[in-house]
C-alpha positions as CSV (number, residue, x, y, z in Angstrom):
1,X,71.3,91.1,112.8
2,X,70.2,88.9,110.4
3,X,71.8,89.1,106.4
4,X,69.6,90.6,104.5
5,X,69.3,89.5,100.6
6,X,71.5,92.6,99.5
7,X,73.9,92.1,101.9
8,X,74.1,88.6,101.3
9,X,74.4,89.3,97.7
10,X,77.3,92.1,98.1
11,X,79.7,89.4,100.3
12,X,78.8,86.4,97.6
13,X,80.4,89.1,94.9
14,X,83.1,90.1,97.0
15,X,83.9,87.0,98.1
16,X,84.3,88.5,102.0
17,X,85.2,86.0,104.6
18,X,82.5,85.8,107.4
19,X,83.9,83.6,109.7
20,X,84.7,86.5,112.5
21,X,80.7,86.9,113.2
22,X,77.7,88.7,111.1
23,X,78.1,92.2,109.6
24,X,76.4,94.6,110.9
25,X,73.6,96.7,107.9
26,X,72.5,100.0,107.7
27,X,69.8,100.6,105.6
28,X,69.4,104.3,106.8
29,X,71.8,107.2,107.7
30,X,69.6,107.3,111.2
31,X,71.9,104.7,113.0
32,X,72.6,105.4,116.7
33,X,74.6,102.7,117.4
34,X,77.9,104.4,116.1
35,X,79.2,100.9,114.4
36,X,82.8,101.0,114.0
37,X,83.7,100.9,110.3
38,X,86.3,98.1,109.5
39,X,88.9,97.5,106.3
40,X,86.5,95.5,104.0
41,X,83.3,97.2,104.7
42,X,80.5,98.4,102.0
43,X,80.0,101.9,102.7
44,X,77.9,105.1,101.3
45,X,79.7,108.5,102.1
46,X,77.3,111.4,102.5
47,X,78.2,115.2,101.9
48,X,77.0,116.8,105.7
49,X,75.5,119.7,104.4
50,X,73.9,118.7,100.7
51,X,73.3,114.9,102.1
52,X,74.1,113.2,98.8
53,X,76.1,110.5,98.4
54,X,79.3,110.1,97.1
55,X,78.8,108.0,93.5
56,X,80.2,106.9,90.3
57,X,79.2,105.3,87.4
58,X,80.8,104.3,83.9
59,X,80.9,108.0,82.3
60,X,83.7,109.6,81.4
61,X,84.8,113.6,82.1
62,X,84.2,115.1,79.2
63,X,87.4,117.4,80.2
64,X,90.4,117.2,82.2
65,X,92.0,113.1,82.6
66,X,88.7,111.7,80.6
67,X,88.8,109.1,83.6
68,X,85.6,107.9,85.0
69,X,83.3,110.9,86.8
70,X,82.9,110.6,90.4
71,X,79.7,112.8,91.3
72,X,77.3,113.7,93.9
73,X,74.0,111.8,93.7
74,X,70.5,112.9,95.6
75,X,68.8,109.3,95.8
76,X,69.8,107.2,99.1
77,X,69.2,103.7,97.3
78,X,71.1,103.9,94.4
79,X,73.6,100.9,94.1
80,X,76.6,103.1,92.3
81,X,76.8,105.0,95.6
82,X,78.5,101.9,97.4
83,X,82.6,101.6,97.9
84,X,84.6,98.9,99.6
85,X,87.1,100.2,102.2
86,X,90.6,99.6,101.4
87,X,94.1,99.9,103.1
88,X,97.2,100.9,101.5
89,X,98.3,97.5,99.3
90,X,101.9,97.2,100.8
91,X,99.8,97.7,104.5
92,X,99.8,94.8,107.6
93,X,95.9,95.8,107.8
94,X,93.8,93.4,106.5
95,X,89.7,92.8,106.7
96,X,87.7,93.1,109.7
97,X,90.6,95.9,111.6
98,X,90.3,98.7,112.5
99,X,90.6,102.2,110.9
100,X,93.0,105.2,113.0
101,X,92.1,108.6,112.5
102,X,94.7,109.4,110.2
103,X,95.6,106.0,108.5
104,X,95.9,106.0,105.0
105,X,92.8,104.6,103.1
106,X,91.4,104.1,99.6
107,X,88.4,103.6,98.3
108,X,87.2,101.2,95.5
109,X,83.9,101.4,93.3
110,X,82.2,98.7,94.0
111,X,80.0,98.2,91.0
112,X,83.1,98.9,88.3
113,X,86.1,98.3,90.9
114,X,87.8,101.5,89.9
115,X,89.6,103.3,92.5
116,X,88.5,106.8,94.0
117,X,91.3,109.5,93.0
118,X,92.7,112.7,92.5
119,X,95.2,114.8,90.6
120,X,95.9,118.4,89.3
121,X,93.8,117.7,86.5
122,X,91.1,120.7,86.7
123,X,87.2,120.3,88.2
124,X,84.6,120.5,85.2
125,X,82.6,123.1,87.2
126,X,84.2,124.7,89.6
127,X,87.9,124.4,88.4
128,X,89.0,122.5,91.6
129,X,91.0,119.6,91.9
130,X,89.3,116.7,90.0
131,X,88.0,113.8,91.4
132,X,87.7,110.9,89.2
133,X,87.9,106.7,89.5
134,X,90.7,105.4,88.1
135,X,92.5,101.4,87.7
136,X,91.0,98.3,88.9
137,X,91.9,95.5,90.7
138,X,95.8,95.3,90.9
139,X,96.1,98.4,89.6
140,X,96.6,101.6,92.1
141,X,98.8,104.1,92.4
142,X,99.2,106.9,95.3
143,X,96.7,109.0,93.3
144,X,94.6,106.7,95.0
145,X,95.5,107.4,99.0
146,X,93.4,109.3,101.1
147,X,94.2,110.6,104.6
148,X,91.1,109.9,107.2
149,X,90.7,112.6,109.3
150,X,88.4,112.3,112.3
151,X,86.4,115.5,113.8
152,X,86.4,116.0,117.8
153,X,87.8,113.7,119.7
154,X,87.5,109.6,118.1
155,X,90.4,107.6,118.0
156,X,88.9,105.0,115.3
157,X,86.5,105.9,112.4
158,X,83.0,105.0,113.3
159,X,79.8,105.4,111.5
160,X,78.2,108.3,112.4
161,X,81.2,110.7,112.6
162,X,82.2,113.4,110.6
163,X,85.3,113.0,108.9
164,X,87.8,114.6,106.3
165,X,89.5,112.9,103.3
166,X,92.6,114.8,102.6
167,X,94.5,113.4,99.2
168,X,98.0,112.6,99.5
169,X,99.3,113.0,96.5
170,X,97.6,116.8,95.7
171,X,96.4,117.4,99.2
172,X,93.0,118.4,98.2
173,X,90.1,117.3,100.5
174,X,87.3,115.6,99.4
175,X,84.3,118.4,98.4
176,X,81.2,118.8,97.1
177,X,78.9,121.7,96.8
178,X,75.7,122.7,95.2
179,X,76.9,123.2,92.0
180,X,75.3,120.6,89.5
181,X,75.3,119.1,86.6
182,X,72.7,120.1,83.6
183,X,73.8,117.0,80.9
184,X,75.2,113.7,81.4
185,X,75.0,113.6,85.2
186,X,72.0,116.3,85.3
187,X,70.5,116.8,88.9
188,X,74.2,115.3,90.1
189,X,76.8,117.8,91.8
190,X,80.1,118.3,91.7
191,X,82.8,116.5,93.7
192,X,85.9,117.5,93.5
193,X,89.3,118.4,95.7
194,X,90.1,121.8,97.5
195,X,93.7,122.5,99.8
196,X,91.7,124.5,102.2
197,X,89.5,123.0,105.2
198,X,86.0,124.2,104.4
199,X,82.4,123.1,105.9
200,X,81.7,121.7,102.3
201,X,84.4,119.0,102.8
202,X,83.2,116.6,105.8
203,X,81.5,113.9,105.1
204,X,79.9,110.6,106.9
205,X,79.4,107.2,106.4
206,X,75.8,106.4,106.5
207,X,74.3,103.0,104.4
208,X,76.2,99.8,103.7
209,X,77.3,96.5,105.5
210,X,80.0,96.9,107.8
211,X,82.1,94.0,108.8
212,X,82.7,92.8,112.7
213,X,85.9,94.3,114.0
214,X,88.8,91.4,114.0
215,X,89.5,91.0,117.8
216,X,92.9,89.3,117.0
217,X,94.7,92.4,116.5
């Protein structure tokens, strides 16, 4: 597949290497080729049962850390919805592998390169863990690590399967739920963290540009 003039656009920014073949786009969650997601890639993360997509955008809380909101957003096409998947910095992983069920991930922002994370700071709405951005490049901490965890039976994180994001440091797993917003973020829900497996916290990746696996590995 060809790059398209977003795609092309997102790898000229992040200055991604595309020497190990063309990445593979998906415009739409309706993708039946279950493309392997690789360290590297451009992803959106929809909520399975609300279907909108994990976003950010440069707003603070307005309680709890003050750190910049990380919310639930009902449009497919909107560009703050995108995040760049990360290992762990001191990791041997590098772009194009990869990802285990249960590896250690992050996830960083790609329009203000903050870092997706979690603490025992309290959820504006629903009193749950929050779920913020936080840092930059260079600067993470293990607020920052998420485990992957793979429903049924896949060994390595592809895009059409349902997965959990269980925080390392708190142990919350990434949630949302149809509890919105009325100011700021109106029409936008809630993310935030719960200890407890629920149907509210799987998610999937759906839109973005997904980079070849590295077959050196």
């Amino acid at each position: 597949m060809g790059l398209s003039f977003f795609a092309l656009s997102l790898f000229l920014f992040l200055g991604l290497d595309l020497d190990g073949g063309s990445p593979t786009i998906v415009e739409s969650a309706a993708h039946d080729e279950g493309v392997e997601i690789t360290y590297g890639s451009v992803v959106k993360l929809m909520h399975e049962r609300t279907k909108f997509r994990l976003h950010s955008h440069d707003v603070p809380y307005g309680s709890g850390s003050g750190q910049q909101s990380v919310t639930g957003f009902p449009n497919v096409d909107d560009a703050n919805s995108y995040w760049i998947v990360r290992p762990q910095p001191d990791s041997s992983d590098k772009q194009g592998d990869a990802i285990k069920s249960s590896s250690i991930i992050r996830f960083q922002h790609m329009r203000t390169r903050k870092w997706l994370h979690s603490h025992l700071h309290a959820s504006p709405i629903s009193g749950n863990l929050e779920v913020s951005c936080y840092g930059g490049d260079g600067v993470s901490d293990t607020g920052d690590y998420w485990r992957l965890e793979i429903e049924g039976s896949g060994k390595t994180w592809k895009q059409d399967q349902r997965v959990r994001l269980q925080h390392i440091d708190t142990g919350g797993y990434l949630h949302s739920h149809d509890k919105k917003y009325s100011r700021i973020a109106g029409g936008q829900q809630e993310v935030c963290g719960v200890r407890e497996k629920r149907a509210d916290n799987v998610w999937l990746a759906t839109e973005g540009v997904y980079l070849p696996v590295n077959e050196s590995k």
